[in-house]
TITI-445015 format. One record per atom (N, C-alpha, C, O): residue in three letters; x, z, y. Coordinates in steps of 0.02 Angstrom, whole numbers, plus 50000, padded with zeros to 5 digits. Each point is the difference from the previous one (the first is absolute). Layout:
BEGIN
ALAXZY/...
//
This chain:
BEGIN
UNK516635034549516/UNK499575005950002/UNK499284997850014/UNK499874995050034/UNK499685008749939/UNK499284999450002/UNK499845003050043/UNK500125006149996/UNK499534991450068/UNK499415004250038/UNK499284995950012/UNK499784994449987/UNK499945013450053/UNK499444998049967/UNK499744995450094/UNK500165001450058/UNK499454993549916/UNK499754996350027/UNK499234998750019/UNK499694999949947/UNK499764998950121/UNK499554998049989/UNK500004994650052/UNK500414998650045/UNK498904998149933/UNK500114992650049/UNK499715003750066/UNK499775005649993/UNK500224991950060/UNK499974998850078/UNK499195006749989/UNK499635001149951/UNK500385001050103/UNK499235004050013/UNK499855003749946/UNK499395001150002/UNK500875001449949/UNK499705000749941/UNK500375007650024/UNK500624999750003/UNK499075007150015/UNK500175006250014/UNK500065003549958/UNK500075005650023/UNK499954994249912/UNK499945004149925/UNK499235004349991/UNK499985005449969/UNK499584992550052/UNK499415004049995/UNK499524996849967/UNK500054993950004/UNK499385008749956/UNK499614995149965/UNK499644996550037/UNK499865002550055/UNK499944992749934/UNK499454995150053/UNK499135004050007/UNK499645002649957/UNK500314996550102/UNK499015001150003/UNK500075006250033/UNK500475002350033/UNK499034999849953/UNK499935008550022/UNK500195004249957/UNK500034998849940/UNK500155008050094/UNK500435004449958/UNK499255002649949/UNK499414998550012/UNK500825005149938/UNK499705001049923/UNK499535008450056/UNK500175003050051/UNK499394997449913/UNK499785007150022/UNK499925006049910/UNK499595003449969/UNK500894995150029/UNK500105007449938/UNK499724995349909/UNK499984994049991/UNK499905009849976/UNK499744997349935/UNK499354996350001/UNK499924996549950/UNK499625003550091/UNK499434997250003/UNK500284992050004/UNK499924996149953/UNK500435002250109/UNK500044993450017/UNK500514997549956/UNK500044993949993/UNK500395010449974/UNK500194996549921/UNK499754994849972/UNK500084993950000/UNK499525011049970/UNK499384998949963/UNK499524993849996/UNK499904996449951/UNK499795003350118/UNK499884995450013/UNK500254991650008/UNK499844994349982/UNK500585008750050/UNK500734992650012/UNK499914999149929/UNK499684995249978/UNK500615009649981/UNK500304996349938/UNK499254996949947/UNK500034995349961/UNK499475008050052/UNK499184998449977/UNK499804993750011/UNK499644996449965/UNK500765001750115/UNK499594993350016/UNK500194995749972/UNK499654995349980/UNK501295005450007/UNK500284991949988/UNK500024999549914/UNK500174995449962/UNK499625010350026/UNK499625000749924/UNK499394994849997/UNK499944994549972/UNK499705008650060/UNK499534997350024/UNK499724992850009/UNK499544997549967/UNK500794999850082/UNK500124995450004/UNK500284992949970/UNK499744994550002/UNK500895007749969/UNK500234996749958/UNK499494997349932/UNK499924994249979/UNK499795012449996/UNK499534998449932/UNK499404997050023/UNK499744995749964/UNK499955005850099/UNK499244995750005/UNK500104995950051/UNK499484996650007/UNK500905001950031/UNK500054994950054/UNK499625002950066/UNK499835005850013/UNK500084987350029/UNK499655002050051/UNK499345001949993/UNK499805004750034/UNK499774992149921/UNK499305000249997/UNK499915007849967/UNK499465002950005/UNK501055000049963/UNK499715006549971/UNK500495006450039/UNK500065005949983/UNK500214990650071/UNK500405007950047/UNK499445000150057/UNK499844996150045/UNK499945009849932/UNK499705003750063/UNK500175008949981/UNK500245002949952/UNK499494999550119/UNK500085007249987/UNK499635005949958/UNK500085006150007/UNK499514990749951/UNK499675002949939/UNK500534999049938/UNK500075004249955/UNK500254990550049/UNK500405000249928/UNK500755001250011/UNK500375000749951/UNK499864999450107/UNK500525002950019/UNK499985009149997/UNK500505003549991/UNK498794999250021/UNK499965010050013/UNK499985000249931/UNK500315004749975/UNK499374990649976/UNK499975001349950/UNK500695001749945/UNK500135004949966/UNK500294987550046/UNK500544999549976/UNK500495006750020/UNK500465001449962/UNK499395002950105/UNK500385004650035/UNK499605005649976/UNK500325005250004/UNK499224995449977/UNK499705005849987/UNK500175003850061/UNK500415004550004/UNK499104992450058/UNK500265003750047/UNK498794997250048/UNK499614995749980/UNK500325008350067/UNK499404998050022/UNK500004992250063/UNK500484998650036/UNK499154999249963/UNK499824995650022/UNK500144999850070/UNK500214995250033/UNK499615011749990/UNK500055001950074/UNK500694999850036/UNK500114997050052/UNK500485007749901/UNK500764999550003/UNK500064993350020/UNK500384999550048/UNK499344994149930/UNK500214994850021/UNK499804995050062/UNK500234995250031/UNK499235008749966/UNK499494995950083/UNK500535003450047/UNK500114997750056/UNK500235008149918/UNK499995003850066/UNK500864999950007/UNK500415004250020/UNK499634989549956/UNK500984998750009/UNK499924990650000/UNK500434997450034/UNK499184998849937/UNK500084993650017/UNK499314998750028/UNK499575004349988/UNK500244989950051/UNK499224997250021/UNK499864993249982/UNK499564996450023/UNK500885002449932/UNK499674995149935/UNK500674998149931/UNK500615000549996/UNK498914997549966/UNK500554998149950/UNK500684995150017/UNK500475000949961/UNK499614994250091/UNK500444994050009/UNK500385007150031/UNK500565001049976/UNK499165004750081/UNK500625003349993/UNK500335005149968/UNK500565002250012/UNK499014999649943/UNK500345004649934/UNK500584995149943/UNK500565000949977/UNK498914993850019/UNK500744996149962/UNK500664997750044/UNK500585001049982/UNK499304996950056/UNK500685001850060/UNK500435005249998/UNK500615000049992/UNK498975005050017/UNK500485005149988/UNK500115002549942/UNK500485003850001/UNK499294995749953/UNK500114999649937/UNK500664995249967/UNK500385002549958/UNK499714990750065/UNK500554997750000/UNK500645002150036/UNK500545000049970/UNK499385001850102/UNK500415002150044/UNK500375005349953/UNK500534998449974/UNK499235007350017/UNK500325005949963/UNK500304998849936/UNK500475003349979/UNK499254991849988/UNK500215000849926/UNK500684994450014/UNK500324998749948/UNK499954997550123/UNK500514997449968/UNK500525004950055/UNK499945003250052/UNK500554995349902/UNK500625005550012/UNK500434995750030/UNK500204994749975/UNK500005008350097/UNK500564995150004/UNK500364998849958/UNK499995003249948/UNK500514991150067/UNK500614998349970/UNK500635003250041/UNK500115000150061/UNK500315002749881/UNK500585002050029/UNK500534998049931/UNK500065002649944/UNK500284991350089/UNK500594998049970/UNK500485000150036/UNK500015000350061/UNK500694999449881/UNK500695002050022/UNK500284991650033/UNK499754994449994/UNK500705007450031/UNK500524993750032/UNK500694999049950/UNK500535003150003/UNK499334992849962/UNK500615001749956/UNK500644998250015/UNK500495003149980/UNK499534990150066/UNK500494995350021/UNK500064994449962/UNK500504996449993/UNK499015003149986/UNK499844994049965/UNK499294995549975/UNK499715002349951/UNK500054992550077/UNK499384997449999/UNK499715003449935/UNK499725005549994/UNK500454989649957/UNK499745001849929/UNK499865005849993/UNK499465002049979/UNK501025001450038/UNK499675006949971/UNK499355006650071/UNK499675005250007/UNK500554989650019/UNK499265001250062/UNK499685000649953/UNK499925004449957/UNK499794988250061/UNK499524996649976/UNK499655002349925/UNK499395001049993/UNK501174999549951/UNK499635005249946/UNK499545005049990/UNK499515000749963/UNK500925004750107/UNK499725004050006/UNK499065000750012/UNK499535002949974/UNK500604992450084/UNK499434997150040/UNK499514998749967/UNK499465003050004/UNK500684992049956/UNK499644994549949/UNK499675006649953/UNK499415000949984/UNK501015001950004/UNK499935007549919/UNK499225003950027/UNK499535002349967/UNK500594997150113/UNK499675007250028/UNK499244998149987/UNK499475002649981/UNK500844989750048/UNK499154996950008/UNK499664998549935/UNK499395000549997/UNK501094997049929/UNK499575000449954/UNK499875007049981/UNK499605001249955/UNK500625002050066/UNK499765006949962/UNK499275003150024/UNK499645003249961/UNK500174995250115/UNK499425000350041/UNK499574995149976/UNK499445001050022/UNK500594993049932/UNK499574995450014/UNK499545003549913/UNK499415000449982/UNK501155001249994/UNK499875004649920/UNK499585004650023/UNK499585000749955/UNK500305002650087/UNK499585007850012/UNK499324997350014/UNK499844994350016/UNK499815011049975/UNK499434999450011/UNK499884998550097/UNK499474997250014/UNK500815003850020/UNK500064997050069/UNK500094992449995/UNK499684996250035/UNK500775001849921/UNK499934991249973/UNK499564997449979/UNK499744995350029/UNK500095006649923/UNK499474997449971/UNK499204999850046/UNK499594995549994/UNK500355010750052/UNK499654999250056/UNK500154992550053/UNK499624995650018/UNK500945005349992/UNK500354996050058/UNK499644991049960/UNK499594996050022/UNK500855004149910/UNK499524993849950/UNK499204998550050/UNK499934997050053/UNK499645006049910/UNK499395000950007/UNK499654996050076/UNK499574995750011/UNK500965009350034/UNK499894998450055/UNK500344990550033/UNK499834996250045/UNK500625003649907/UNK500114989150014/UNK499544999850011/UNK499714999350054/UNK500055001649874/UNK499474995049969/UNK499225001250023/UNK499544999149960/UNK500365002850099/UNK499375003650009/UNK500154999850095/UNK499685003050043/UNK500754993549965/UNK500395000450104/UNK499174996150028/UNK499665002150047/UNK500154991249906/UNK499534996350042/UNK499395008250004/UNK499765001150056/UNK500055003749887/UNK499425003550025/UNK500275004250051/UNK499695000450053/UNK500915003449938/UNK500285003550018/UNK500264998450079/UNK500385004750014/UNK499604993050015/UNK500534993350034/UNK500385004550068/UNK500524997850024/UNK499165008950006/UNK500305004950036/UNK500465005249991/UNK500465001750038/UNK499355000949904/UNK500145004249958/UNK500784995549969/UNK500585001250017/UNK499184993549931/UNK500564996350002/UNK500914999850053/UNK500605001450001/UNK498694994950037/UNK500844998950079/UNK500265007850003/UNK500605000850009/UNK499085003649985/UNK500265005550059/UNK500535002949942/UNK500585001650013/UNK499104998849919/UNK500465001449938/UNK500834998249999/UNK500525003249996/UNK499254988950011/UNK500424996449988/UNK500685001250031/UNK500575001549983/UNK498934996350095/UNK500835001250057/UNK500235006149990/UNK500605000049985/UNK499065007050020/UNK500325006449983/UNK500444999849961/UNK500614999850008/UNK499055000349944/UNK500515003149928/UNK500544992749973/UNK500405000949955/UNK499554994050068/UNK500634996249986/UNK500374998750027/UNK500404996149974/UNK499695005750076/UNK500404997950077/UNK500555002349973/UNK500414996249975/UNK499675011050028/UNK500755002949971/UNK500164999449960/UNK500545002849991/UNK499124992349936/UNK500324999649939/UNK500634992150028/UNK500604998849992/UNK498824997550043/UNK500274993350032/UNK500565000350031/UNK500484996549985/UNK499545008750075/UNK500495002350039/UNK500545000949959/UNK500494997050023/UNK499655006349920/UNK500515004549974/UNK500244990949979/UNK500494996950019/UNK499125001749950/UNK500274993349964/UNK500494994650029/UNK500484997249973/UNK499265002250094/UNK500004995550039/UNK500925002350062/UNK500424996750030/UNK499455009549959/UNK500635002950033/UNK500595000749976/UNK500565000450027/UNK499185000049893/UNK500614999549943/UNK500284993050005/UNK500604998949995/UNK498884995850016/UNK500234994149994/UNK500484998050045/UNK500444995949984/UNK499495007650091/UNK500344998450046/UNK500605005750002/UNK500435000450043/UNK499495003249908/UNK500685004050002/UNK500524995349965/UNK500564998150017/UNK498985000349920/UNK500484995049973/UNK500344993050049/UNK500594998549990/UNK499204999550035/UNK500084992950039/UNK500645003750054/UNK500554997550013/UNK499195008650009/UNK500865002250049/UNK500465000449964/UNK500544997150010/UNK499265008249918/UNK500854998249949/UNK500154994949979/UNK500595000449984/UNK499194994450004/UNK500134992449982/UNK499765001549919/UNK500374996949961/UNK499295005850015/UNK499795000349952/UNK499064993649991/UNK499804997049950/UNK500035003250092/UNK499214994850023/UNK500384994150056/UNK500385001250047/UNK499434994349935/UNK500384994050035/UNK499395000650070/UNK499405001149996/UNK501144997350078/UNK499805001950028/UNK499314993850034/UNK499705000050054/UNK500264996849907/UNK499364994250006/UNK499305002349939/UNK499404999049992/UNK500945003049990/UNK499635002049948/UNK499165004250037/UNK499975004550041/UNK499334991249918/UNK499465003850029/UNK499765006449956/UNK499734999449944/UNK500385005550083/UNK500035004949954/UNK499145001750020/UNK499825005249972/UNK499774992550059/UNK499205001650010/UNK499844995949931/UNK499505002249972/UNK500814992549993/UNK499694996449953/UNK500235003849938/UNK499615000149953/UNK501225004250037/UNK500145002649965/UNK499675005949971/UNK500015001649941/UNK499615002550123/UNK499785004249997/UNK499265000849959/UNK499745003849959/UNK500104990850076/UNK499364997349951/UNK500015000449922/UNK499665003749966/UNK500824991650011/UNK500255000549928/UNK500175004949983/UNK499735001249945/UNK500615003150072/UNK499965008749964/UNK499375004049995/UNK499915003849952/UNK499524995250111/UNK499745003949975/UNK499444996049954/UNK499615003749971/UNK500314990250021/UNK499174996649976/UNK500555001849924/UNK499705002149950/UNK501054997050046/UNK500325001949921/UNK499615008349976/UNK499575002249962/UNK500734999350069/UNK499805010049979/UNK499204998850001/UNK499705000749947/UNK500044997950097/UNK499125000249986/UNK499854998949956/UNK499725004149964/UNK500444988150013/UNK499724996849960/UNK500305002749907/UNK499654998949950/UNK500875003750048/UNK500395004949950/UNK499485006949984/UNK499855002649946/UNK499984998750117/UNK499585007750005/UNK499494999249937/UNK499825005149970/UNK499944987850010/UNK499315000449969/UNK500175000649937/UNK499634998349954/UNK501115004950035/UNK499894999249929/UNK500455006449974/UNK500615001050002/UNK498765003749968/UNK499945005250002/UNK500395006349920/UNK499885005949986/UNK500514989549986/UNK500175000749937/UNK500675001650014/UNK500325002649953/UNK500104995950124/UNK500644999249974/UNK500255008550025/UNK499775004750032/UNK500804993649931/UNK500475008050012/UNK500284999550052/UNK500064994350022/UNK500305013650028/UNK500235000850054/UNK500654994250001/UNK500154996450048/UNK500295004049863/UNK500494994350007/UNK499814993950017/UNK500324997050043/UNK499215000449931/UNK499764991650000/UNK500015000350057/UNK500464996750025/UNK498995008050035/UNK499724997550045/UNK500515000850052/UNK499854997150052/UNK500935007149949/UNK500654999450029/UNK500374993050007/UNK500294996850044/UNK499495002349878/UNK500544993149974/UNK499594993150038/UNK500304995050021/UNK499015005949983/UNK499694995350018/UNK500024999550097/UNK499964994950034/UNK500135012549990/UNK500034998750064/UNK500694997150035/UNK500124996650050/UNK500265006549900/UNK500744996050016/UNK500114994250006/UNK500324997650047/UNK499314998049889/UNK499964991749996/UNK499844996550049/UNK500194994450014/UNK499285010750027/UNK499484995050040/UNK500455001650096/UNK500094996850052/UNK499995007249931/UNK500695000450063/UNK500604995949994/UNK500214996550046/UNK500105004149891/UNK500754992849992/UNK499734993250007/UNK500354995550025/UNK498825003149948/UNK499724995549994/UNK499924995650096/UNK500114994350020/UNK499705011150009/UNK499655000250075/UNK500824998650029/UNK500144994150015/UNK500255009849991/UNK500824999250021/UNK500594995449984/UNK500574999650024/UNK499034996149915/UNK500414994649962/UNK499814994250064/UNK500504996550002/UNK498955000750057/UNK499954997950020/UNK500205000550066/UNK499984995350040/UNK500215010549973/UNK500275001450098/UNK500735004849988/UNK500305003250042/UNK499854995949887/UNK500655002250016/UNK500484996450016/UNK499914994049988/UNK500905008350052/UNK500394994650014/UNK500415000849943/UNK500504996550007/UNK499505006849933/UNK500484999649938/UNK499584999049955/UNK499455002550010/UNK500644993149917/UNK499644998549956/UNK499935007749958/UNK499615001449954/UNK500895003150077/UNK500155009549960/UNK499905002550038/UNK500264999750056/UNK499225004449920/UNK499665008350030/UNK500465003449982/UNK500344999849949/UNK499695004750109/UNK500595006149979/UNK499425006050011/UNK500215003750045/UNK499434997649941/UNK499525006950001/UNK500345003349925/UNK500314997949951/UNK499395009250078/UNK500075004349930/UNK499445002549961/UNK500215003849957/UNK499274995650043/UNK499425002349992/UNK500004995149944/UNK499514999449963/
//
């Protein structure tokens, strides 16, 4: 049986501050628009009211600078994760793996992109991003692994912090390529999980169903 699962601290609520009605929509969703297309050097709060078609003022008078509008701008736009427990690593882990390429595809990804590659200007904004919004993708990962290691499914020497690594730099680095179908990008997340499990399993056979 499937239930539903989240990693440690993770209360089912969106991250940051709560939304204040359609305005802060708007905005949220304006900035990492925003953002994403001009980088750091072109997000400020003139091309963010603009992109929102919303006044300039609405925004002085909810953030007191841009490092914390894009903060919270990230905070909101990622959704927790809520995956099932299947009773079986592999098909954790699918799940897991599925959720996160599907986030890295959205326009919140492609923001999240932007922001790598931009941590040295960025470098506060960066950290605070970072630890937030990946902690619980890590967590979920990292707990599956050790679910697996109690069923004897993950050998129990096995470093699943290095495994973990390899799933997600696989799905990231998969994310950039923007052509494939919901099947490919299934078939491809599956590989990279049997791929990751071919090394810390104690049977040369996965028994997942996924």
């Amino acid at each position: 049986m499937t239930t539903t699962h989240r990693a440690k601290g993770e209360e089912g609520v969106r991250l940051g501050r709560p939304r204040d009605g359609a305005l802060d929509k708007k905005v949220i969703d304006a900035a990492i628009h925003c953002y994403a297309e001009r980088g750091w050097s072109g997000f400020n709060f003139e091309a963010v009211s603009v992109k929102a078609s919303v006044g300039r003022r609405a925004l002085y008078l909810r953030w007191s600078s841009r490092e914390e509008l894009l903060i919270d701008a990230f905070r909101e736009s990622t959704r927790p994760l809520r995956v099932g427990t299947h009773g079986h690593v592999r098909d954790d882990l699918i799940e897991i793996a599925l959720a996160h390429r599907q986030l890295l595809a959205s326009p919140r990804g492609r923001a999240g992109w932007r922001l790598a590659m931009e941590k040295e200007a960025v470098g506060e904004v960066y950290r605070t991003v970072s630890a937030e919004t990946t902690k619980q993708r890590d967590l979920l990962i990292l707990e599956s692994l050790r679910r697996g290691q109690l069923r004897g499914q993950v050998r129990s020497d096995a470093d699943i912090h290095v495994s973990h690594r390899l799933l997600v730099g696989g799905v990231t680095l998969d994310s950039i390529s923007y052509d494939k179908t919901p099947q490919q990008i299934r078939s491809t997340v599956k590989t990279l999980v049997d791929i990751v499990l071919s090394g810390i399993s104690p049977q040369p056979c996965l028994n997942g169903t996924s």
